[in-house]
VOZA-743878 format. One line per field, with one value per residue (C-alpha): residue number from 1; residue in one letter; z, y, x. Coordinates in Angstrom, 2 decimals, padded with zeros to 5 digits. Layout:
VOZA-743878
k <- [NUM_...]
r <- [A_...]
zz <- [Z_...]
yy <- [Y_...]
xx <- [X_...]
end
This chain:
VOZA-743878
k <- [1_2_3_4_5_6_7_8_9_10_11_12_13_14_15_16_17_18_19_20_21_22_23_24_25_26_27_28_29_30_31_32_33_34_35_36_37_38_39_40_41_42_43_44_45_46_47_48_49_50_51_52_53_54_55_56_57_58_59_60_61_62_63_64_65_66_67_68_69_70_71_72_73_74_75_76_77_78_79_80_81_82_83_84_85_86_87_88_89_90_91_92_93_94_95_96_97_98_99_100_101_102_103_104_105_106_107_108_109_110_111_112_113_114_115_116_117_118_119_120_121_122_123_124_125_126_127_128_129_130_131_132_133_134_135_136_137_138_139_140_141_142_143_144_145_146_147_148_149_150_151_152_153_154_155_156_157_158_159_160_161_162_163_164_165_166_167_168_169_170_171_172_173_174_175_176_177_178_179_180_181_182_183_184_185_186_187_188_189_190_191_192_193_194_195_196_197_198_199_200_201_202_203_204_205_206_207_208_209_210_211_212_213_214_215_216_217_218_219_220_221_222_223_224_225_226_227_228_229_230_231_232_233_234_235_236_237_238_239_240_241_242_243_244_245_246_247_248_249_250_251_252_253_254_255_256_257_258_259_260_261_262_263_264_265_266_267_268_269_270_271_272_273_274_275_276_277_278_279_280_281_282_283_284_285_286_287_288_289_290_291_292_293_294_295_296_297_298_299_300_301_302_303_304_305_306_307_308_309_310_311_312_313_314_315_316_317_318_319_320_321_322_323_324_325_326_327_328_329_330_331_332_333_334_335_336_337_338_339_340_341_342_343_344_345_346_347_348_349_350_351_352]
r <- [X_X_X_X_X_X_X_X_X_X_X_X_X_X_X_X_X_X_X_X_X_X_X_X_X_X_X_X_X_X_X_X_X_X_X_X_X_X_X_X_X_X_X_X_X_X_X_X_X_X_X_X_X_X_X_X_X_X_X_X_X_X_X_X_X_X_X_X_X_X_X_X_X_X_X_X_X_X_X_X_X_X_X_X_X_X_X_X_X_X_X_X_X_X_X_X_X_X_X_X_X_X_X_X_X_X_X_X_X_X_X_X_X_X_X_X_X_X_X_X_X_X_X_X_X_X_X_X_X_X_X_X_X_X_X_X_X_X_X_X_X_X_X_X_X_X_X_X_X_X_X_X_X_X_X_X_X_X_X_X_X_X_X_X_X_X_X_X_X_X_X_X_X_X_X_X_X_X_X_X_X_X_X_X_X_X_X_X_X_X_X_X_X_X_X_X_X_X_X_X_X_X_X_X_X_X_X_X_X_X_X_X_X_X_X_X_X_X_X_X_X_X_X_X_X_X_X_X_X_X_X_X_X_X_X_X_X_X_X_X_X_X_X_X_X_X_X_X_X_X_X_X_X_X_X_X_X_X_X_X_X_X_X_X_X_X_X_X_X_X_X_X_X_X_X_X_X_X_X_X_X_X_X_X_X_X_X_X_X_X_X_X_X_X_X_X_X_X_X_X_X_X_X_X_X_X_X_X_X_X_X_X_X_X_X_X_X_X_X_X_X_X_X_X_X_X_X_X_X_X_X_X_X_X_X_X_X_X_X_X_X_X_X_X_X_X_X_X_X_X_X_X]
zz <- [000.00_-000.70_002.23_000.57_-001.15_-001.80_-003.09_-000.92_-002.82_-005.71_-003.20_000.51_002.28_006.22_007.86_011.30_013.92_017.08_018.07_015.49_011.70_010.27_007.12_006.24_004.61_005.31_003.71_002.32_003.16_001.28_002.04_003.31_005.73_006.69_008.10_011.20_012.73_017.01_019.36_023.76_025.98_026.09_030.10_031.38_028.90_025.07_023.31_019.70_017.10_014.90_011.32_009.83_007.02_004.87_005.76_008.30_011.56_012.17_014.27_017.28_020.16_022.93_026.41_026.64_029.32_031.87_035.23_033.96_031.11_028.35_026.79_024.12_021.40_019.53_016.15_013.80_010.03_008.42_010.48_012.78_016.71_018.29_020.88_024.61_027.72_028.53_031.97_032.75_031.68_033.19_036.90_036.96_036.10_033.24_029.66_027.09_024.28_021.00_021.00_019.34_016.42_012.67_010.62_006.45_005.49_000.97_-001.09_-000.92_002.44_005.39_008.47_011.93_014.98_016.08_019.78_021.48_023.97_027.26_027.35_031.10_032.02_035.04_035.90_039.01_038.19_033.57_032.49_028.94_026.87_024.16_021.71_020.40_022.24_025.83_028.42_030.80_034.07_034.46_038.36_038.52_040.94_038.85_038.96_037.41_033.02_031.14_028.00_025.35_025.27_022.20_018.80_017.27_014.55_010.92_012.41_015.10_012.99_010.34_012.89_013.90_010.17_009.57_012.31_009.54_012.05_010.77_010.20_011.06_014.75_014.26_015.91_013.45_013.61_012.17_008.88_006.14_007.28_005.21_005.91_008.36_006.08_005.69_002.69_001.19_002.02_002.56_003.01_003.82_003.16_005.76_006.98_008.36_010.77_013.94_012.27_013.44_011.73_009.19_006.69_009.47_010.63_013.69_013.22_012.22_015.35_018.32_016.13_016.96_019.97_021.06_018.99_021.41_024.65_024.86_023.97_022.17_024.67_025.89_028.91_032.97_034.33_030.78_028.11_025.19_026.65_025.74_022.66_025.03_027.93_025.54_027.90_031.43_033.09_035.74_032.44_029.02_029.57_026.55_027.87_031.60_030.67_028.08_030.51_033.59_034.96_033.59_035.03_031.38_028.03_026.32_027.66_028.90_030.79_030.95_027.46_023.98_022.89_019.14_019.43_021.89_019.81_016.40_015.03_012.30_014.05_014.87_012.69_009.62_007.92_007.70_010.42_012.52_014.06_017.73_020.55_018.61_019.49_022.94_024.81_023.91_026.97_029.43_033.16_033.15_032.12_028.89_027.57_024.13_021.23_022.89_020.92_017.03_014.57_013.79_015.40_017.69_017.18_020.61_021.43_021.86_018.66_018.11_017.85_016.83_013.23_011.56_008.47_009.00_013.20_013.82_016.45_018.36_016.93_019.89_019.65_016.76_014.06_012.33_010.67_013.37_014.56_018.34_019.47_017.90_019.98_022.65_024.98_025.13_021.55_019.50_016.43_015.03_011.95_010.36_011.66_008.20_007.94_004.15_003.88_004.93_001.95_003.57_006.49_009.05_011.56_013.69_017.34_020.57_022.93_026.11_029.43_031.48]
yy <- [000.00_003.25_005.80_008.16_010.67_013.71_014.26_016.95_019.66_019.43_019.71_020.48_020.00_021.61_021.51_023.48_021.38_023.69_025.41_022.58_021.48_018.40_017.06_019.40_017.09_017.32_015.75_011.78_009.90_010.21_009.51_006.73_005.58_003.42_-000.03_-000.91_002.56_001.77_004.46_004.09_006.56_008.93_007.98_005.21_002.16_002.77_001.15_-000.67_-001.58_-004.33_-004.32_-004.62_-007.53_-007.86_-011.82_-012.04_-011.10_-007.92_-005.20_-005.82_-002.90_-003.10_-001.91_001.37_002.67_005.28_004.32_000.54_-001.66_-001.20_-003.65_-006.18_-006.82_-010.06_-011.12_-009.04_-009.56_-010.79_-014.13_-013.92_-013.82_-010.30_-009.03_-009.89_-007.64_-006.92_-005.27_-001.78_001.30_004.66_004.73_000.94_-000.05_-002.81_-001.43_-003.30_-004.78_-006.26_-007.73_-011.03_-012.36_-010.39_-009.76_-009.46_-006.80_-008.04_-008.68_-006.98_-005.38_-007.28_-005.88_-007.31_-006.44_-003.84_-003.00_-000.13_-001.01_001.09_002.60_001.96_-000.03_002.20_-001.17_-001.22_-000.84_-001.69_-005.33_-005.36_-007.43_-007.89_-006.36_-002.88_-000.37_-000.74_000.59_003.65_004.19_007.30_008.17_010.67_011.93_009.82_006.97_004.92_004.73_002.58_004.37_003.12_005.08_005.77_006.30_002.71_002.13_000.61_-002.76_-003.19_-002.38_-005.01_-008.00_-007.34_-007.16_-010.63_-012.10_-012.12_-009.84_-010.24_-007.32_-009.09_-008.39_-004.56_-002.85_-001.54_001.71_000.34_-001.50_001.00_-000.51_-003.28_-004.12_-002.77_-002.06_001.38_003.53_004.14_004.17_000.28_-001.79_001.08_001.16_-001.33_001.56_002.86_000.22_002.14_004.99_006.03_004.23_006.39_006.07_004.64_005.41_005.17_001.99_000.37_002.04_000.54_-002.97_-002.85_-001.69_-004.54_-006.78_-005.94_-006.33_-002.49_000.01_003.23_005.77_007.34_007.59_007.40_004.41_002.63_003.56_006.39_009.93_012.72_014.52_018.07_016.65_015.90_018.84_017.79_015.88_013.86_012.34_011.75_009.70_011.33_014.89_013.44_011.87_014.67_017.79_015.89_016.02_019.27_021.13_021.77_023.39_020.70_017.68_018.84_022.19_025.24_026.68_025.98_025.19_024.32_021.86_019.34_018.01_017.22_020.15_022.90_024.58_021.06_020.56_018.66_017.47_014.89_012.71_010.99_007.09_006.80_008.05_009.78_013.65_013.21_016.52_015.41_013.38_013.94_014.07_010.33_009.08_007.36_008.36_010.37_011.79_013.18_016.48_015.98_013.37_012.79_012.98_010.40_009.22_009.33_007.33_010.38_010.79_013.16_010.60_006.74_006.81_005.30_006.83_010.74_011.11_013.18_011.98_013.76_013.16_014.86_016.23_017.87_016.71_017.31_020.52_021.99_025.33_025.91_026.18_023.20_021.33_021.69_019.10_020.81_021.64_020.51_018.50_016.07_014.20_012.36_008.57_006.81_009.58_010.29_013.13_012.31_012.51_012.17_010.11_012.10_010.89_007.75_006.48_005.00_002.81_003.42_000.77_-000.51]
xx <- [000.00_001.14_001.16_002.97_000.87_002.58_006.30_008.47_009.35_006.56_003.39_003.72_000.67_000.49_-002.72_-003.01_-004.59_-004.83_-001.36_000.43_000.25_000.36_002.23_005.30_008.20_012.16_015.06_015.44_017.83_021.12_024.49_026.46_029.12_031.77_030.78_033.51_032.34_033.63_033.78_034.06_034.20_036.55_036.97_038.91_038.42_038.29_035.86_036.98_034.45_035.01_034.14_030.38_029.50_026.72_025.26_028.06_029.03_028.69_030.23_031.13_031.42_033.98_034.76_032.86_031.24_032.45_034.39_034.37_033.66_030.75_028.43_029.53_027.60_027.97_027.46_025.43_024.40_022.07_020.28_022.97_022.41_022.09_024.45_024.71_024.47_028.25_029.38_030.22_028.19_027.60_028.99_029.52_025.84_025.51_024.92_022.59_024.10_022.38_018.79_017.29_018.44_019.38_017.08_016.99_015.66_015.41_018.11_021.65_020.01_020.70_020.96_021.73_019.85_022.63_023.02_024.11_027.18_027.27_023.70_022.68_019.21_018.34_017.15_015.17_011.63_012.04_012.66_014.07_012.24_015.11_012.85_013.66_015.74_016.97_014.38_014.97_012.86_011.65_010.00_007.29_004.71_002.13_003.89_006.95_007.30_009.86_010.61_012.76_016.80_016.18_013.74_013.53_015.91_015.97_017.91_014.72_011.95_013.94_013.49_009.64_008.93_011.20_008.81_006.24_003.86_-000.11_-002.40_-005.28_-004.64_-005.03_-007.97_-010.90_-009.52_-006.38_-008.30_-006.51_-003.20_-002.89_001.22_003.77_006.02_007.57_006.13_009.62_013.21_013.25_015.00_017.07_021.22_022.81_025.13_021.58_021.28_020.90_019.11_015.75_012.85_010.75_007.86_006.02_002.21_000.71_-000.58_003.22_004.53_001.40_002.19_005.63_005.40_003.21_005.37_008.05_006.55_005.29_003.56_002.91_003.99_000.40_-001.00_000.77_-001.16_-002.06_-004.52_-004.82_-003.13_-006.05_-005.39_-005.51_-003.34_-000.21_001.91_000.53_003.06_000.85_-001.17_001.41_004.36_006.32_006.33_006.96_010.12_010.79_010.07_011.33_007.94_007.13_009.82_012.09_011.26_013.92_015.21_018.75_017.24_015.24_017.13_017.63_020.92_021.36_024.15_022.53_019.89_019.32_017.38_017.81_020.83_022.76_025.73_025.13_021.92_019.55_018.91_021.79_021.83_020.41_022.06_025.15_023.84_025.72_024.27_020.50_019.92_017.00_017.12_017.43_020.51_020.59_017.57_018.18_016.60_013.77_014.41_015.03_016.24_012.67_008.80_007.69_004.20_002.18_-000.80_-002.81_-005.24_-008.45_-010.71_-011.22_-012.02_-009.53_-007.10_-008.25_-008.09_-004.97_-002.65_000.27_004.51_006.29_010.08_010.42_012.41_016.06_014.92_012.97_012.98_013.45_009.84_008.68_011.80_010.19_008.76_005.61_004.86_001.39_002.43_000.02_000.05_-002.85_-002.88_-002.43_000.28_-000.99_000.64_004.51_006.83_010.00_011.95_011.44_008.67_009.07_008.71_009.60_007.75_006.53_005.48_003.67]
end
């Protein structure tokens, strides 16, 4: 099915919903990179990458973390076995490595299930379900939320679609959706792997969330978030963990600062894989990418309809301007996302 109606840069269609719009396009993707990319820390321990295959292993992360040793990540590629949870991470806590097993994503595009060594699982309260990205725990007055480190990437979204996931599961609302997979840029180039996802509706996003054990980030307690509430922090889990229960404009503080998060004034163009825009963390450590790289679909929707109800993307995206970067800003889109023409709105999940 096509979902993509419109091309960017021939037709741009907004449509103001409230204080947001819906349906302006950005940038495709373009560009490649080296496979082997490594990286570490620049504290203590180094961390080493090892080099990135096409159908074999892939690459492999090394010590990492700060004040001890990251997570490893085992074999990649394409039907390989994911990565394991190594030792180490921030302040000594264990980082996540790779999850499940490699995916392919179509011919002469396979991509492992690539992990991301040193992130910390804050643990106490969020069991990883080695779906998707590694969970952080976020405490609030309204109660505890595991949301995911990071937006879900191309490698992830590769393995729920290799599961062969069914349609026929989808609510009524969801009946227009007739596959999960994404309206263009896929299989997307394997030195994307641990890109965000894009081209995805509402409907792909709640599937894989589910799919992995989750769901779409909504409401504190379980449940839809109201379309109204999406900047009150005792209701929507994405702008509590975003707005550190309401008390920041961005993730990192009280005041915009152009080279923390991937937006319009961040160096470079285009969006950037998971994780890599250092400064854009929240109040919780490890969690990332609340601000930029692309729009996170909420499940917080005008109505129940189906294709035409218009539901919230949070965070702004990696041309945004610094209002709409902020946590509390009023961006919907429409739910079969009709009028997206380029990669530049995906998602995270969100539990219990």
């Amino acid at each position: 099915m096509m979902k993509v109606m419109l091309r960017f840069g021939v037709v741009v269609v907004c449509v103001w919903v409230g204080a947001g719009f819906t349906g302006c396009g950005g940038s495709a993707f373009t560009g490649d990179e080296a496979s082997g990319a490594g990286g570490g820390d620049a504290s203590t321990t180094g961390g080493q990458a090892g080099s990135s295959a096409r159908g074999g292993s892939g690459g492999g992360l090394g010590s990492a973390g700060k004040s001890g040793t990251g997570g490893a990540n085992g074999s990649g590629g394409a039907g390989a076995s994911g990565g394991g949870v190594g030792s180490g991470g921030n302040g000594g806590r264990a980082g996540s490595g790779g999850v499940g097993a490699g995916g392919a994503l179509g011919a002469g595009g396979n991509l492992g299930n690539a992990g991301m060594g040193g992130v910390p699982d804050a643990g106490s309260g969020c069991v990883a379900t080695g779906r998707g990205p590694a969970v952080i725990e976020v405490i609030t007055a309204s109660g505890r939320i595991c949301v995911d480190a990071t937006e879900v990437t191309n490698a992830q979204y590769g393995a729920f679609l290799a599961s062969s996931p069914a349609t026929t599961a989808q609510p009524a609302l969801c009946s227009f959706n007739t596959d999960f997979k994404p309206s263009a840029g896929w299989p997307p180039p394997v030195d994307r792997a641990n890109f965000p996802v894009a081209f995805v509706d509402w409907c792909d996003a709640r599937a894989f969330c589910l799919w992995a054990g989750k769901r779409l980030c909504g409401k504190i307690g379980g449940g839809s978030n109201g379309i109204n509430d999406y900047a009150d922090a005792s209701k929507s889990q994405w702008y509590a963990a975003c707005s550190a229960g309401g008390g920041r404009a961005y993730p990192y503080g009280a005041t915009y600062d152009g080279n923390k998060c991937n937006g319009a004034d961040y160096p470079g163009t285009g969006a950037i894989a998971v994780g890599s825009a250092i400064g854009c963390e929240a109040a919780y450590p490890g969690l990332r990418d609340l601000s930029g790289n692309v729009w996170e679909w909420e499940d917080s929707c005008s109505g129940d309809g189906g294709s035409n109800d218009t539901c919230h993307a949070r965070g702004g995206y990696y041309e945004s301007t610094p209002t709409s970067l902020r946590c509390d800003y009023d961006q919907r889109f429409y739910r079969n996302a009709a009028a997206v023409t380029d990669g530049y709105l995906g998602f995270r999940c969100c539990g219990p």
